[in-house]
Structure formats: structure tokens, C-alpha cells
C-alpha positions in Angstrom: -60.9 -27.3 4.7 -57.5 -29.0 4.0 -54.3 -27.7 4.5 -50.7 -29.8 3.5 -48.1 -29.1 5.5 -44.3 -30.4 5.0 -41.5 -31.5 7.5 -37.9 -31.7 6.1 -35.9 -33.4 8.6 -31.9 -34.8 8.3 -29.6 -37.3 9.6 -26.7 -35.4 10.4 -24.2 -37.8 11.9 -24.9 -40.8 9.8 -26.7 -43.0 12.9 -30.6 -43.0 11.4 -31.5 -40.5 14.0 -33.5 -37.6 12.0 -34.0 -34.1 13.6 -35.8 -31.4 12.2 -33.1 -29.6 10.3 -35.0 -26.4 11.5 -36.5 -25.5 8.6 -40.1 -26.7 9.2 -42.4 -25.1 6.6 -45.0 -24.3 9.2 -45.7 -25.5 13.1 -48.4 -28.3 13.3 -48.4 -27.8 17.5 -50.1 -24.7 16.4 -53.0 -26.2 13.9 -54.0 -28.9 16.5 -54.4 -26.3 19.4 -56.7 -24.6 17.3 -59.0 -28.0 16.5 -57.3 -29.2 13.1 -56.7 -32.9 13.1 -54.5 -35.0 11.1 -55.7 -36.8 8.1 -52.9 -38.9 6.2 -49.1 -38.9 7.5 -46.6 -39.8 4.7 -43.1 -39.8 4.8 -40.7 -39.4 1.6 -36.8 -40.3 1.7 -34.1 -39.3 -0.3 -30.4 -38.7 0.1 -27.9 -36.1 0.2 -24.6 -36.3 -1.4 -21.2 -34.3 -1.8 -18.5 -35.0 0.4 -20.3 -36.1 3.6 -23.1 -38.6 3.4 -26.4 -36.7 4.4 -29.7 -39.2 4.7 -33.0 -36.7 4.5 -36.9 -36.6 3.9 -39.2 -35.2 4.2 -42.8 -36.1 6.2 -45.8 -34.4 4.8 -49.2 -34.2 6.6 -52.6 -33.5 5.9 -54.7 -31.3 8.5 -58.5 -30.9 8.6 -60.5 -28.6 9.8 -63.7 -30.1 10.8 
């Protein structure tokens, strides 16, 4: 069994340092206590816009259940 799951994550103030904006679709930490392991890591970026500049993307991952 596979499950996706995706990580938006922001650069607030401009310096290339992303956080997690807080709006994590669901907590891997939880998955990999409970034996899932990670398949493929892939990050996508995009950018914000209006009038502050806003870097974003997102990093999606694939879990496994063996």
C-alpha cells in the first residue's frame, strides 16, 4: 500500500529559508512510527506574487507500507 502525502512550505522573509507554513496536509512523524517508509521525495517550486515577494513549494512524498 501507497499513500502520497504533500508538504507546502514558504519563504516568508525573502532569505531562501523555507518553514512549513503550518498547513501540512498530514504528519509523516506519525506514518514512520507506525513502519511506513519513504519511497520517492520530490520537491516542486513556484512563486507567490502581490505586493510582497513570497517564494513557495511544495515537497511531496511517497510512503509504503511494507
Amino acid at each position: 500500500m501507497q499513500k502520497l502525502i504533500t508538504i507546502y512550505l514558504k519563504d516568508i522573509d525573502g532569505c531562501g529559508d523555507f518553514i512549513d507554513s503550518g498547513e501540512t496536509q498530514e504528519h509523516i512523524g506519525d506514518y514512520l512510527s507506525d513502519g511506513w517508509i519513504i519511497k520517492n521525495l520530490t520537491t516542486l517550486s513556484g512563486n507567490g506574487g502581490g505586493e510582497t515577494e513570497v517564494s513557495a513549494g511544495w515537497v511531496v512524498v511517497v510512503i509504503e507500507k511494507p
